[in-house]
C-alpha positions as CSV (number, residue, x, y, z in Angstrom):
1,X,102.4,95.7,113.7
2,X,100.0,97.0,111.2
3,X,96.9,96.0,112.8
4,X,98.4,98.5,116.1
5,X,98.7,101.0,113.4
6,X,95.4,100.6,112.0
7,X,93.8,100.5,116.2
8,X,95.8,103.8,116.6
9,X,94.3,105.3,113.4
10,X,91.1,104.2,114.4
11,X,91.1,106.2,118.1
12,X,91.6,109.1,115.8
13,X,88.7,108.8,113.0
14,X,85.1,108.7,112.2
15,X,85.3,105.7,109.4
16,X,87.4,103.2,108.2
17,X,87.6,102.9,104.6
18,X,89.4,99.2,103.9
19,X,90.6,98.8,99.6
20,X,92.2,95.7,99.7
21,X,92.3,93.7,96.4
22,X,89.0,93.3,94.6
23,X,88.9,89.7,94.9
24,X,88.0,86.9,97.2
25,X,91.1,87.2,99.2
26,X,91.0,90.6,99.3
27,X,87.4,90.7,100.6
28,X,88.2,88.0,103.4
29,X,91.6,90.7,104.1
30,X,88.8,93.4,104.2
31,X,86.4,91.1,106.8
32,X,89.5,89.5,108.7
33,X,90.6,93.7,109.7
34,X,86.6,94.1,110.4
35,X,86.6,91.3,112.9
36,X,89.5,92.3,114.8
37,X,88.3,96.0,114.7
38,X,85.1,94.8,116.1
39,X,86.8,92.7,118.8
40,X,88.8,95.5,119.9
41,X,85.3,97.5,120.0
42,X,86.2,100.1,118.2
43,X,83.1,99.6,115.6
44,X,79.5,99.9,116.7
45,X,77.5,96.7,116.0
46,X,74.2,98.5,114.9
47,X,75.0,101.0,112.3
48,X,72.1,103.0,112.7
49,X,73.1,103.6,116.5
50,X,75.5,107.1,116.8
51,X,78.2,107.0,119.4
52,X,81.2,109.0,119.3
53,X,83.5,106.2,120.1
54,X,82.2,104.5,117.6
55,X,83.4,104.4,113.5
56,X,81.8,103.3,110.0
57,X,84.0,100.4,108.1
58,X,83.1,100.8,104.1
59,X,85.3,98.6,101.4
60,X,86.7,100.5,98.1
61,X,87.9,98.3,95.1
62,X,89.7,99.6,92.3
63,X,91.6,97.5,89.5
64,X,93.9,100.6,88.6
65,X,96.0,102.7,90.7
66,X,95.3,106.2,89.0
67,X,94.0,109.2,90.9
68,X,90.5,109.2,88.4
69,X,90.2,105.3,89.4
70,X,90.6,106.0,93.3
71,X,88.4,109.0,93.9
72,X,85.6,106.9,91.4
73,X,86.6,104.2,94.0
74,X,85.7,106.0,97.1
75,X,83.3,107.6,95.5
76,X,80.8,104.1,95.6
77,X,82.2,103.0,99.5
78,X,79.8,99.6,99.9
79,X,79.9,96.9,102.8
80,X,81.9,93.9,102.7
81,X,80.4,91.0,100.6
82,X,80.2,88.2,103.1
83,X,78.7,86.3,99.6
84,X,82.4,86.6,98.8
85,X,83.7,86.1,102.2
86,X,82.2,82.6,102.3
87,X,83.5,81.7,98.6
88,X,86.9,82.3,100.0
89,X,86.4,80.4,103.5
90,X,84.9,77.4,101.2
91,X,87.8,77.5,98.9
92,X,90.5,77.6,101.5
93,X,88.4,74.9,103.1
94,X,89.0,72.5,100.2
95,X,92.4,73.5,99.0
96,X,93.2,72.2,102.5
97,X,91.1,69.5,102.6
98,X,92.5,67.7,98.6
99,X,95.2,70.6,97.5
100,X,97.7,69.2,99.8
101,X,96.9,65.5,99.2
102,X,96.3,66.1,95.3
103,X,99.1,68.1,95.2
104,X,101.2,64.8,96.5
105,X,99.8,62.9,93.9
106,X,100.7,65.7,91.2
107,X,104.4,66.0,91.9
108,X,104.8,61.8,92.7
109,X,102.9,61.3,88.9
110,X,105.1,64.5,87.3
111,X,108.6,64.7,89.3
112,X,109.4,67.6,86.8
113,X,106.4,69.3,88.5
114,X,107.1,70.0,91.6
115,X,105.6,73.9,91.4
116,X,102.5,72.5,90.2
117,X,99.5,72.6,93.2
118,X,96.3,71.1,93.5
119,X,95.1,73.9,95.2
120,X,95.7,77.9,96.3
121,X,96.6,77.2,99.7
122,X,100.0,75.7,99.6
123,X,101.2,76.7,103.6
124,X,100.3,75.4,106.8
């Protein structure tokens, strides 16, 4: 639903500005909506290229939700941080590689526990 939203929004704009949360999950958010914009070919590939179908993605991160911390925000627009990207792909990659076995082993060895998790990514 929100991604037809965002592809209808897109038909109608020059850029994309994407302010998820500024954190690894929030980065891969911020990539995750970049991939599907691209593979609905609404972005151009090479940036430096002009088409008029064509928009600019940028990422904003702000830790505050005040006016002065927004506009500084989109103020500095920058590209997504694939360097974080891959920190989150890596660490979903082992939280479901040992979090659900450790996690097993956690509430088996503490039945009081059961809330506790060996890793982030608790869902299948």
């Amino acid at each position: 639903k929100y991604m037809r939203e965002i592809y209808d929004a897109c038909e109608k704009c020059d850029a994309v500005v994407l302010a998820t949360d500024p954190d690894r999950e929030g980065e891969a958010i911020s990539w995750h909506v970049l991939e599907m914009l691209k593979k609905k070919k609404l972005l151009r590939e090479d940036r430096k290229a002009t088409s008029s179908s064509s928009i600019h993605v940028s990422r904003v991160t702000f830790t505050e939700v005040t006016k002065n911390a927004v506009l500084e925000a989109f103020g500095k627009p920058r590209e997504i941080d694939v360097r974080l990207v891959d920190a989150y792909l890596a660490r979903r990659a082992l939280d479901y590689l040992y979090g659900f076995t450790l996690s097993g082993v956690l509430w088996r060895k503490l039945p009081n526990a059961t809330s506790l998790s060996a890793g982030r990514v608790q869902s299948s």
